[in-house]
C-alpha positions in Angstrom: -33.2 16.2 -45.1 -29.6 16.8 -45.0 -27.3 16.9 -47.9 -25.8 13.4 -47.4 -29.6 11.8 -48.0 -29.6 13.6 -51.4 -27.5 11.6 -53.1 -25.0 8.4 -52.5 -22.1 10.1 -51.2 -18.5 10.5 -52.8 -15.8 8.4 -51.3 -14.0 11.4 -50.6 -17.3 12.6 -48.8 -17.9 9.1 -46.9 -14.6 9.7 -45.7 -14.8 13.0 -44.3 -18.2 12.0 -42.9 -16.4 9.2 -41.2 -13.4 11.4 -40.2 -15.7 13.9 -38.2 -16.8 11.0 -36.0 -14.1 9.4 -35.1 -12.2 11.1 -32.4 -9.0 8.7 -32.7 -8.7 10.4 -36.4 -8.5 13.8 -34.8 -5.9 12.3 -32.3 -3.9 10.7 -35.3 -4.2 13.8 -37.0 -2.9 16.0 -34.1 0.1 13.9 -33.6 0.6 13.9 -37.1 0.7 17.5 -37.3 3.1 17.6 -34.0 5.4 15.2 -36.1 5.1 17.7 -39.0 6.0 20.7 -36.7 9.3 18.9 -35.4 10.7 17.7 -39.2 10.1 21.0 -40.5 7.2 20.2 -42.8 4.5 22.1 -41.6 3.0 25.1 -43.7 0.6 27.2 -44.1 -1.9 24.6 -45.5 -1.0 22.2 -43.0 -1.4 24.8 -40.1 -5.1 25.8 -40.9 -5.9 22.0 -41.5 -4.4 21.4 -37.7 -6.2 24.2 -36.5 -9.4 23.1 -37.8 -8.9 19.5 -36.7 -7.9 20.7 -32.9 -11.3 23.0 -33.1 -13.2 20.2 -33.8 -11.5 17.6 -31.2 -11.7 19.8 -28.4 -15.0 21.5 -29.0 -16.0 17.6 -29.1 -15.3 16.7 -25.8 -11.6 15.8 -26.4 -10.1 18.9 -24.6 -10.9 16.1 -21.5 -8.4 13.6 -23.4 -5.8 16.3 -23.5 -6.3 16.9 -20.0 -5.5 13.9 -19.3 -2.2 13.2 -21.3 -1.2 17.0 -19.2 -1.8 15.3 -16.1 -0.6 11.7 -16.2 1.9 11.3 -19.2 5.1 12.3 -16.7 3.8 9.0 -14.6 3.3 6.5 -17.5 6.0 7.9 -19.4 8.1 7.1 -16.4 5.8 3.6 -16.1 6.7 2.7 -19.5 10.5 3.4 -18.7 10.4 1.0 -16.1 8.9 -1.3 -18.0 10.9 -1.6 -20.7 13.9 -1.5 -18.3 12.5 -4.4 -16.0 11.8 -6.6 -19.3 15.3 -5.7 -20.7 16.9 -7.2 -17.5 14.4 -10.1 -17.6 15.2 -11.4 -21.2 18.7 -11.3 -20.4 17.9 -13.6 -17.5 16.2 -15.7 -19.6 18.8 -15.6 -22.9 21.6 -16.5 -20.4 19.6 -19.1 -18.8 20.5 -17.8 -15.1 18.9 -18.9 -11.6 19.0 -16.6 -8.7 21.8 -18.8 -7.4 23.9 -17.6 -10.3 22.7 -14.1 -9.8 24.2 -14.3 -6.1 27.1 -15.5 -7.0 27.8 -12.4 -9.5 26.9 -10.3 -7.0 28.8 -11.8 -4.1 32.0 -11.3 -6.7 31.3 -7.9 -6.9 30.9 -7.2 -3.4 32.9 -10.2 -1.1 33.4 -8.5 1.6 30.8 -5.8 1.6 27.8 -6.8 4.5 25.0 -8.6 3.3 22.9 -9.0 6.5 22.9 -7.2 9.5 21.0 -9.7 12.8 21.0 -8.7 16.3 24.7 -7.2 15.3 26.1 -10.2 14.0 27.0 -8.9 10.1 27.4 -11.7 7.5 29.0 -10.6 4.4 28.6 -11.6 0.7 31.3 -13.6 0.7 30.0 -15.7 3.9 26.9 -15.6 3.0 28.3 -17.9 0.0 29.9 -20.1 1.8 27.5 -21.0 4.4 24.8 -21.2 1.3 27.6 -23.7 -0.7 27.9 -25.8 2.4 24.1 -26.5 2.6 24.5 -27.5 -0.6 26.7 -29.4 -0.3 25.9 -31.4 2.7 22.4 -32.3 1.0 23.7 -33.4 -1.8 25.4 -35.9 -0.2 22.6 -37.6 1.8 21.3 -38.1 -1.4 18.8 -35.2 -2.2 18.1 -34.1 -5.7 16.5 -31.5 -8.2 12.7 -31.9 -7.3 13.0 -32.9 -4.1 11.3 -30.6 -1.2 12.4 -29.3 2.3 10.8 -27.1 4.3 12.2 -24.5 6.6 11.0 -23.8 10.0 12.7 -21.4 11.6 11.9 -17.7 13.4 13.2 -14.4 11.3 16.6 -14.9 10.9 19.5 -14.7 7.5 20.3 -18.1 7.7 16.7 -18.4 6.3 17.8 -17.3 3.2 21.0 -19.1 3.5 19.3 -22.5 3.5 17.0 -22.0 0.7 19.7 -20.7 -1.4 21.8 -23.6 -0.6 19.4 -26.5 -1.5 18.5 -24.4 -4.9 21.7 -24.5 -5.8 21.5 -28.4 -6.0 17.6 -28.0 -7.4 16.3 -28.6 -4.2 13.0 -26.5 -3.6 12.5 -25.5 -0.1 8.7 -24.2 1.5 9.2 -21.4 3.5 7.1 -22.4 6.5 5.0 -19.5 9.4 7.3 -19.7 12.2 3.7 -18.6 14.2 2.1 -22.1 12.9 1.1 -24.5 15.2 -0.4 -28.2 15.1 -2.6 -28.7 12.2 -2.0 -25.6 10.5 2.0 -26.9 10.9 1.7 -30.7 9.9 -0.4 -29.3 7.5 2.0 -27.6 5.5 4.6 -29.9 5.8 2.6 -32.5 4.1 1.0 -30.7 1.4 4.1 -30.3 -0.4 5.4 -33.7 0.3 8.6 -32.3 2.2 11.4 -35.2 2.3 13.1 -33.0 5.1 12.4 -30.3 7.4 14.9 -28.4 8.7 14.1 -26.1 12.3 15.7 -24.0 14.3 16.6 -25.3 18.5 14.3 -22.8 19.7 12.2 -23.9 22.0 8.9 -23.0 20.9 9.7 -24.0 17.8 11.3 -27.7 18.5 8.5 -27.6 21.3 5.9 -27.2 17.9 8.1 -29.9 16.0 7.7 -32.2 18.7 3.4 -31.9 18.8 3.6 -32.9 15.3 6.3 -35.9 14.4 4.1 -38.6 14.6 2.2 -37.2 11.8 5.4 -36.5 9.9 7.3 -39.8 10.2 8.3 -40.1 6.9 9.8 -36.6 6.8 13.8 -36.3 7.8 14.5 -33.8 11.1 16.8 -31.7 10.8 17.8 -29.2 14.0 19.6 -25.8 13.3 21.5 -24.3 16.6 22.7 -26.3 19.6 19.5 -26.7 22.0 18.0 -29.8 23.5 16.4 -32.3 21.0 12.9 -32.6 22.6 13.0 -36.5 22.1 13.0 -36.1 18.7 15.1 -38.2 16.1 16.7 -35.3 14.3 20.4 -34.5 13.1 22.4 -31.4 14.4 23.1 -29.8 11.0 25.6 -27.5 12.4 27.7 -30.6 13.2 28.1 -31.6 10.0 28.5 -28.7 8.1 31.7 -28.5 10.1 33.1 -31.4 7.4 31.4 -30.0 4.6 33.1 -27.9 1.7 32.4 -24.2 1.5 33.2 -24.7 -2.7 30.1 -24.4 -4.6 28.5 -27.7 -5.0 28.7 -30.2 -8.3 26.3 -29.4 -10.7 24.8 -32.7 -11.2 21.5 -31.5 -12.4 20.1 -29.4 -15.7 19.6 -26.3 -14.5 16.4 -23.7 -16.0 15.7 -20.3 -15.2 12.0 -21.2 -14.8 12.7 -23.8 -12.2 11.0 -24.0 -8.7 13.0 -21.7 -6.7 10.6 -22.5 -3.5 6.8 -22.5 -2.3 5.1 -19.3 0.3 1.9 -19.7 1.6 -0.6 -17.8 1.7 -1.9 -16.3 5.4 -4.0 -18.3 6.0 -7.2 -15.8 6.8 -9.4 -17.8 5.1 -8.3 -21.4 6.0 -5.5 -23.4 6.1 -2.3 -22.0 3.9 -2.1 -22.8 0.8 1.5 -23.2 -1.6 2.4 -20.6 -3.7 5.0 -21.7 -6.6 7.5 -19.4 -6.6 9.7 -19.6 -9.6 13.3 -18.0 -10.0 12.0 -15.9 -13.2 9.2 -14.7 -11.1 11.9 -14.2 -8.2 13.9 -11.5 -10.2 11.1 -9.7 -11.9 9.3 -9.0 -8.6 12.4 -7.9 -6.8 14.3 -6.5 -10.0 11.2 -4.5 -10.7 11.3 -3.1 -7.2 15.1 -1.9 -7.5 14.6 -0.2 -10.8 11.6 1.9 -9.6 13.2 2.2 -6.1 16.8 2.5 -8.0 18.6 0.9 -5.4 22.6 0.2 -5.1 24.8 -1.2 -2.9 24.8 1.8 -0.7 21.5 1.2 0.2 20.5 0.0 3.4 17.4 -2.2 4.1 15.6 -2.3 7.8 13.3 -5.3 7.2 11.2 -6.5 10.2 8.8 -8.2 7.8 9.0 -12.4 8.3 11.3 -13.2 5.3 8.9 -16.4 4.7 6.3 -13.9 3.1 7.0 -11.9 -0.2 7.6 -8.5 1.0 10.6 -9.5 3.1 11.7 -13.1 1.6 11.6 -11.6 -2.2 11.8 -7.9 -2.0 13.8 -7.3 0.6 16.1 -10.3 0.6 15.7 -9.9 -3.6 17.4 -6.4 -3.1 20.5 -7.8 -1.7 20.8 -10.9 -4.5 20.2 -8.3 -7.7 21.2 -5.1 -6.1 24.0 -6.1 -3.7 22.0 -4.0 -0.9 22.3 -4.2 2.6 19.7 -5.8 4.5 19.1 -5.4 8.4 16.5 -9.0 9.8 14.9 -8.2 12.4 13.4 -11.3 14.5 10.3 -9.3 15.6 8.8 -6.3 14.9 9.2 -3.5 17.7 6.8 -0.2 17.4 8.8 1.8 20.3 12.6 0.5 18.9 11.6 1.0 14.6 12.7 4.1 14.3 16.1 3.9 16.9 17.4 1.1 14.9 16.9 2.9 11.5 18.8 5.6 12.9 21.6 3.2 14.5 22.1 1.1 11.1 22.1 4.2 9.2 19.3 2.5 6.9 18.0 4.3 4.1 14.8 2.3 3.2 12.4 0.3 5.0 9.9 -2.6 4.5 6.0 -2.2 6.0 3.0 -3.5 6.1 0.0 -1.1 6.3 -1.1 -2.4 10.2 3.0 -1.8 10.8 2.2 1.8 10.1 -0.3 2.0 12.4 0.9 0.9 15.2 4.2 3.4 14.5 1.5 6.1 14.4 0.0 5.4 17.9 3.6 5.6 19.5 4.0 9.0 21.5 5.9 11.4 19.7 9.6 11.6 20.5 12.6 13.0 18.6 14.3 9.9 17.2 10.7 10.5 14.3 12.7 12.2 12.3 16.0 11.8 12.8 16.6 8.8 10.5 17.8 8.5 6.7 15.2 7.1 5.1 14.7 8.0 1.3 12.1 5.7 1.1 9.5 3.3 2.4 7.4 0.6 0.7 4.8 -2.0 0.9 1.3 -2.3 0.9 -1.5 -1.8 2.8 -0.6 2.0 4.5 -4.6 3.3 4.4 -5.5 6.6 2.8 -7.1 7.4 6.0 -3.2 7.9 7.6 -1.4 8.3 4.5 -0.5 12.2 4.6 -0.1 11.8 8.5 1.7 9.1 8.4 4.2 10.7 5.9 4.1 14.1 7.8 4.7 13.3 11.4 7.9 10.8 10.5 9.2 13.0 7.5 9.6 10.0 5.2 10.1 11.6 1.7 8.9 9.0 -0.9 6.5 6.0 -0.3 6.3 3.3 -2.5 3.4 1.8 -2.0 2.6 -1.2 -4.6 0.0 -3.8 -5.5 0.7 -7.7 -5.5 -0.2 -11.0 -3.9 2.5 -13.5 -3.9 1.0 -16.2 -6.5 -1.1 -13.7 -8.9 0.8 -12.2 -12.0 -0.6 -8.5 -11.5 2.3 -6.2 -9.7 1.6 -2.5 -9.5 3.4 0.6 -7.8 2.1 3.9 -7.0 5.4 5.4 -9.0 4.7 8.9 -7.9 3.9 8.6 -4.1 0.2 9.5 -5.3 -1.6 9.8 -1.4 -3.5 6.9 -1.0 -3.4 5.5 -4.1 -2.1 1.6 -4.0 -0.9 1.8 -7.9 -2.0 3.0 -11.4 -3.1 2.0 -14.5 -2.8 4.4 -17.4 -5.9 5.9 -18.8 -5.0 7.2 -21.7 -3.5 4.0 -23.1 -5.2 1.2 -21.1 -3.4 -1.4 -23.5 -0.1 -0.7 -21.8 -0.9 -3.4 -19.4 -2.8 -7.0 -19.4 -4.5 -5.9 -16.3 -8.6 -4.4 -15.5 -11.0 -4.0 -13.3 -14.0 -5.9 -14.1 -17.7 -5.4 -12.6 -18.9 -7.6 -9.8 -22.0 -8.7 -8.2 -20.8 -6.9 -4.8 -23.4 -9.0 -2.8 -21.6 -12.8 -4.9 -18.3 -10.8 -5.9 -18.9 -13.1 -9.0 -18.1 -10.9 -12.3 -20.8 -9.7 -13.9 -21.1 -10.7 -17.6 -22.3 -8.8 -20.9 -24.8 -10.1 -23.2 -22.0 -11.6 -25.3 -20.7 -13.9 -22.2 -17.5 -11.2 -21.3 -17.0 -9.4 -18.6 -17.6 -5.8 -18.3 -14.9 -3.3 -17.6 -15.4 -0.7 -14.9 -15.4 3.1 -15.3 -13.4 5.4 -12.6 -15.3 5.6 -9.5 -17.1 1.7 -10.0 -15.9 -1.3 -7.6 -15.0 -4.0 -9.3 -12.1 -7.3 -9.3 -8.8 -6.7 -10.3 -7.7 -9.3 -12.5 -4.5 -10.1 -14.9 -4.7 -11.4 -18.5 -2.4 -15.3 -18.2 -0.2 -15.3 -21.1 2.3 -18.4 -21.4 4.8 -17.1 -23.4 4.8 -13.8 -21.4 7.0 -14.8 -18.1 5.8 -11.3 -16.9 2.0 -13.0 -17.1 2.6 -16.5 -15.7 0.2 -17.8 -13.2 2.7 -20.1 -11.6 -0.7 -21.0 -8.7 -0.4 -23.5 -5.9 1.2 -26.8 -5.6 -2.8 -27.8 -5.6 -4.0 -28.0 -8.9 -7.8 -27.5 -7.7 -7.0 -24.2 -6.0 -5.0 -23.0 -8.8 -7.7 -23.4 -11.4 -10.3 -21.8 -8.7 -8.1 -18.4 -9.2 -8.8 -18.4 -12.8 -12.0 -16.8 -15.1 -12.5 -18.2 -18.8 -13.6 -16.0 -21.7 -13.3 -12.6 -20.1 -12.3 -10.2 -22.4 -12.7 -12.4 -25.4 -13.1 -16.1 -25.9 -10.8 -18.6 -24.7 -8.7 -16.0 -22.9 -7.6 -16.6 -19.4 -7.6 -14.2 -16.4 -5.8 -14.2 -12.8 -8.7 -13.9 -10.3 -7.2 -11.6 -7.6 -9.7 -11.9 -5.4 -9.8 -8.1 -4.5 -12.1 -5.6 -5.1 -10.3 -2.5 -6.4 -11.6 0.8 -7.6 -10.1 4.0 -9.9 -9.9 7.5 -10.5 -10.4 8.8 -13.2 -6.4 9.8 -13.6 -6.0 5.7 -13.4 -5.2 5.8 -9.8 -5.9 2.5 -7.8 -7.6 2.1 -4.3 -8.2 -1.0 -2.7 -11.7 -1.8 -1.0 -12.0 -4.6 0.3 -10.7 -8.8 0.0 -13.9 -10.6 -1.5 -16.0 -12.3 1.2 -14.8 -9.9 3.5 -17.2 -7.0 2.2 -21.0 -8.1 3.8 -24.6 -6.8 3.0 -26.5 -5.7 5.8 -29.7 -3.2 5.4 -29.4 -3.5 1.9 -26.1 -1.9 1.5 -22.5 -3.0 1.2 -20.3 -2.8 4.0 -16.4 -2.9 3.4 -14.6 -4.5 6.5 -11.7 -2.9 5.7 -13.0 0.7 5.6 -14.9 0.4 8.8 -11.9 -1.2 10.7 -9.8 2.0 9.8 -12.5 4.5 10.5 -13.1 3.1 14.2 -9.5 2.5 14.9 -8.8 6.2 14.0 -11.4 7.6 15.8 -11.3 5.2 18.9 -7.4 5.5 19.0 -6.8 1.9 19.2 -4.3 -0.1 17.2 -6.9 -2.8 16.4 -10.0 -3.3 15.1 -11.2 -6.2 13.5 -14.3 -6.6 11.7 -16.5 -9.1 10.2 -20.0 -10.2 9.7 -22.3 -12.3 11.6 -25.9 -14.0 10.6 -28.7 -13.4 12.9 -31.3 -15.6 13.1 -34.6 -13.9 11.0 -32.8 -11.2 9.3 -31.6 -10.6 6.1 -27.9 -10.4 4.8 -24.9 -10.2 8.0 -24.7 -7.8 10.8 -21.3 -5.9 11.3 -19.4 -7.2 14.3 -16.2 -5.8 16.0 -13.3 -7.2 18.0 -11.8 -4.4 19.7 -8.3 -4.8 21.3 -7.9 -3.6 24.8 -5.3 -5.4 26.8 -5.6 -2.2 29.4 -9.2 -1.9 29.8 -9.5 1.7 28.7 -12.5 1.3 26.3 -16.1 3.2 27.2 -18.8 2.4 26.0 -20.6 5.2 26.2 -17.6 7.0 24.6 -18.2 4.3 22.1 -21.6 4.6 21.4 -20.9 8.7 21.4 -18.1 8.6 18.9 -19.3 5.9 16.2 -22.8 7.8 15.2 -19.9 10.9 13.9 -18.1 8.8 11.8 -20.1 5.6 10.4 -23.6 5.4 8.8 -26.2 3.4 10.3 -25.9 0.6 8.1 -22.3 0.4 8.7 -22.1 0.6 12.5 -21.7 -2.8 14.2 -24.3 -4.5 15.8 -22.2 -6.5 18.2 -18.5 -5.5 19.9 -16.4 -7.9 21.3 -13.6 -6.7 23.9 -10.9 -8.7 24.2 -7.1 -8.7 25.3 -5.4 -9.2 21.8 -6.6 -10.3 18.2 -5.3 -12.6 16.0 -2.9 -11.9 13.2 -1.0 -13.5 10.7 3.1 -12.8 10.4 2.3 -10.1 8.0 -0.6 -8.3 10.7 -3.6 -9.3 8.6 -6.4 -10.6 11.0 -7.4 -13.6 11.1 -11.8 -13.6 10.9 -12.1 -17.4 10.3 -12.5 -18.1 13.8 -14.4 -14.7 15.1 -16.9 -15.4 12.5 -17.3 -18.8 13.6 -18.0 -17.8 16.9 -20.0 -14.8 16.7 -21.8 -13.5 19.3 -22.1 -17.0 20.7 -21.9 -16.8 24.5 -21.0 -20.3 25.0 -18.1 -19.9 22.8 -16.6 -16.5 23.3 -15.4 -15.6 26.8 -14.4 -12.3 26.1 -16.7 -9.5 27.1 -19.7 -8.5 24.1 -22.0 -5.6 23.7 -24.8 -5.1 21.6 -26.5 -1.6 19.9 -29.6 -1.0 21.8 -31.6 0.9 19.2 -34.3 1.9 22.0 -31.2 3.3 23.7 -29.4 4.2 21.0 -26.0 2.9 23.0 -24.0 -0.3 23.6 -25.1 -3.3 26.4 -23.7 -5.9 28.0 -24.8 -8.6 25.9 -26.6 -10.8 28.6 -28.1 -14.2 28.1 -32.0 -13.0 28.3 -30.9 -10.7 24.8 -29.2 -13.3 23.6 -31.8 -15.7 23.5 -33.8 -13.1 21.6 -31.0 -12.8 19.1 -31.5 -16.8 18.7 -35.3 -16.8 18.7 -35.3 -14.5 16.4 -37.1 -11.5 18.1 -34.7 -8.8 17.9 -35.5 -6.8 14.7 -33.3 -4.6 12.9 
């Protein structure tokens, strides 16, 4: 029997006794003391009381606290610098009720005849780039469009992109940034989904060629050709002839004007399905690309390379987002080119560059030559650059800071690895979690569904657990808006209910995400992607990088496939190897090293090239739908043959035993 069951204890005991187990006292108390130290007020008393409250904390298991502030306060100090910084520049925005439109125009004041956009040579300064942008404007408005009213853009990577959507905004017309890759359904598709009054396209001739495939189902939708080429049959208006009568004057404002209206819609890839629209807001515009300056801290002396499609985020926001808030230079590129990237940041003198991680990639699998390291680049950033090549990567072409960051174009979670952390795709502090409206919740990994408490909430994950990233929705917080699609069903599909208490309302991002224990973020996998096969969890994502490093190819795709009588999905591979080079037997060698059994594919497929999106992610839908199907796929397939213990030509005989249901695994 201790002494606090002999008798009801004092409130000056109940206190202490309360004191000694709570570790945020000894935390209050230690910065209390610190405060003490600094204002002069500390004595002897007040020594030996901090003393004795540091023993305590640290012999308590708080020296691991301390540890932590040692290590990551320099990162969220600067994190919370940034943040306060970004949301500074954002309530101004909002006081002064300014669209990007206005912001360009400041900016084009500041800097007429400084070069906006470099393409193929041609340079368009600030001052032209307002012109051309007030003539779009202009001419629109006089056929009669209006605030609310849609057009979408189909055109291949090119300024006059931005020019367009720039133009109609400033008469409130919202335009849908359309693939320039999209063909047929995919194409109509997105045209009608957002109702599009006009559609404006350049004269190339695949793309008037892909126009032409799908006007009947667009009739009610206005043509509009950009450039001088043939019109295809189609009933469509040279817009370069009459912009030659238009004014280059800014255009009447015959609308009201918010900072929260609909700057213009992105779609999503596409992996999944057909694209859906993103809203895309002009608050949500200048965060994400003021955001990106300030950590970046970017001026007009900057200059971007940006072979990214400028109808995605990471070109059409941050990069063209740089030259709107930052008055940056910004070099389009139409295509991406592995053997000319690092030539042309050397000839434009650039001194940042846009990627995507597969962009990396295929960089690293170019042979070595001088031009590696000869360029300017400060920086590099985007997402996706695996931890696998990360150091490598950063080695072999000397690039001194990469920003690396965290984001899908309709979600409200943005993230940046602030410290070029290897690896890491962002951070979330640890010390003071609160900091940020975002978590990582548990999931089922077989469902992805979150996994719920007995109270109904979801659970938080500790470092090292997989779980969802998701983003706390708060209305009043433009930061936290979850703007969704232009479909209403999708939208509300991307949202959980009473997560971290009731009535709240998350961002679903769809992506399973893990953490250190210093807060540091790596991504696993895209839900649905990940696939249970001999009762473990196979990440798609993990086993494309491992084979594609240790085959040497540039791509590996990989997905899962159901086999008749067996449990969960089999691991399946599309290999690309437009040269025939690949062994199997090198294959079958080589994979054994580097994968676990249960993470080894079961099938290969060999083929010339594989599908990507504009921003090289792959595209599974179809491979899973065909499988290992031999009446469907034409390419060549393989199967493991366990007896073996190698890769076979996947012959009809075996595949009929695949069907039947008498291979066993």
């Amino acid at each position: 029997m201790t002494i606090w069951s002999l008798r009801k204890p004092s409130i000056s005991a109940r206190f202490l006794r309360h004191f000694l187990a709570n570790k945020m006292a000894y935390k209050f108390s230690i910065g209390l003391a610190l405060l003490a130290i600094q204002v002069g007020w500390l004595n002897l008393p007040w020594l030996l009381a901090f003393g004795v409250t540091l023993g305590i904390y640290l012999a308590s298991g708080g020296w691991r606290f301390v540890r932590l502030i040692w290590l990551t306060f320099p990162r969220d100090f600067r994190g919370l610098v940034v943040l306060l910084k970004l949301m500074t520049k954002v309530r101004q925005q909002i006081r002064n009720n300014m669209t990007m439109c206005d912001t360009f125009q400041q900016t084009a004041e500041k800097h007429r005849d400084k070069v906006a956009f470099i393409f193929e040579d041609k340079c368009w300064t600030f001052q032209e780039v307002e012109y051309f942008s007030n003539k779009v404007g202009n001419y629109f408005q006089s056929i009669g469009y209006k605030k609310g009213d849609v057009v979408a853009l189909f055109m291949e990577n090119r300024p006059e992109l931005v020019f367009f959507w720039l133009g109609l905004a400033k008469i409130g017309v919202i335009s849908s940034l359309v693939n320039y890759n999209l063909r047929k359904e995919s194409l109509a598709h997105c045209i009608s989904i957002v109702n599009a009054k006009g559609l404006v396209y350049s004269s190339d001739s695949a793309i008037a060629d892909a126009v032409a495939d799908i006007s009947s189902s667009i009739s009610n939708t206005e043509l509009f050709e950009f450039g001088n080429g043939s019109s295809n049959g189609l009933k469509s208006q040279n817009i370069l002839e009459k912009f030659k009568v238009c004014s280059e004057n800014p255009p009447a404002l015959l609308h009201e004007k918010r900072y929260d209206d609909i700057l213009f819609y992105i779609y999503t890839s596409g992996t999944t399905g057909l694209p859906k629209a993103s809203v895309i807001k002009h608050t949500r515009f200048f965060l994400m690309s003021i955001a990106w300056g300030i950590v970046l801290k970017l001026s007009p002396a900057d200059v971007l390379y940006c072979v990214l499609p400028l109808y995605h985020s990471s070109g059409g926001i941050l990069g063209v987002g740089s030259v709107i808030t930052c008055g940056v230079t910004v070099v389009v590129r139409r295509k991406f080119s592995a053997s000319r990237f690092w030539d042309e940041c050397i000839k434009y003198k650039a001194t940042g560059a846009l990627y995507i991680g597969e962009l990396c990639r295929y960089l690293l699998a170019q042979p070595p030559k001088e031009s590696d390291k000869k360029h300017s680049l400060r920086f590099m950033s985007g997402n996706g650059l695996r931890p696998q090549i990360w150091n490598e990567f950063k080695s072999r072409f000397n690039v001194p800071f990469i920003g690396e960051f965290y984001g899908a174009t309709e979600s409200n979670i943005s993230l940046i690895n602030l410290d070029s952390y290897p690896g890491a795709m962002a951070f979330l502090s640890v010390t003071v979690p609160q900091a940020l409206p975002i978590r990582v919740f548990k999931i089922d990994l077989s469902t992805g569904e979150l996994v719920r408490g007995p109270d109904g909430l979801c659970i938080p994950c500790s470092p090292g657990e997989i779980g969802q990233i998701a983003g706390r929705i708060e209305k009043r917080n433009v930061a936290r808006h979850f703007d969704g699609y232009v479909n209403k069903q999708a939208s509300q599909k991307k949202i959980a209910h009473d997560v971290m208490k009731k009535d709240d309302q998350w961002f679903l991002s769809g992506d399973s995400v893990y953490w250190d224990e210093l807060g540091y973020l790596y991504f696993h996998d895209r839900l649905g992607d990940t696939f249970r096969w001999r009762g473990e969890n196979v990440s798609t994502s993990e086993v494309e990088a491992v084979m594609a490093n240790a085959l040497g190819l540039n791509s590996v795709v990989v997905y899962g496939v159901e086999i008749p009588g067996c449990e969960g999905r089999a691991g399946m591979a599309a290999i690309e190897d437009p040269d025939d080079v690949i062994s199997m037997e090198f294959v079958s060698k080589k994979l054994p090293d580097v994968l676990p059994p249960y993470a080894r594919p079961v099938f290969l497929r060999v083929t010339n090239s594989v599908d990507t999106t504009g921003t090289f992610k792959f595209q599974k839908t179809r491979l899973r739908k065909e499988g290992f199907d031999l009446s469907l796929v034409k390419d060549k397939l393989f199967y493991f043959d366990s007896k073996l213990a190698e890769y076979s030509v996947l012959t009809k005989e075996i595949y009929g035993k695949f069907v039947d249901g008498e291979m066993r695994f």
